[in-house]
N, C-alpha and C positions, 0 to 999 in steps of 0.2 A: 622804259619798259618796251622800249622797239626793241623790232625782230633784229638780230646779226645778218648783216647782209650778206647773200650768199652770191656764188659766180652764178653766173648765166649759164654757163657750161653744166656745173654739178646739177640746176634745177635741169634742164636740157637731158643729162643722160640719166637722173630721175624718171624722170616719164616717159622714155623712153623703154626703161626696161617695164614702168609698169604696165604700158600699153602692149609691150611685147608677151608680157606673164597674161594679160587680161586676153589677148587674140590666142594665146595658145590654149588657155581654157575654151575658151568659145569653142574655137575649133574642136579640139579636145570631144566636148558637147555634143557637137555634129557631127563626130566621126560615130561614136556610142548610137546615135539616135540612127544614122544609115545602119550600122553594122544590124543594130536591133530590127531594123524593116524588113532590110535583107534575108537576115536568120527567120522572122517571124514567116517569110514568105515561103522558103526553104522547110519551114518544118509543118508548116502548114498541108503540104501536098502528099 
């Protein structure tokens, strides 16, 4: 009941794209939360 062993490679561009989907959220996040300061400051006046 072991695992199939996998390349090194395929786990390698695994995480790679998941870290790549995980930073673009973030960011994603961060752009929303500037935009929202921005505007809030903007209509505020």
């Amino acid at each position: 009941m072991a695992n199939p062993p996998t390349r090194p490679d395929d786990d390698t561009a695994l995480r790679r794209r998941r870290a790549v989907r995980t930073a673009m959220v973030v960011g994603g996040i961060a752009v929303a939360i500037y935009i929202a300061f921005i505007a809030s400051g903007a209509i505020g006046r």
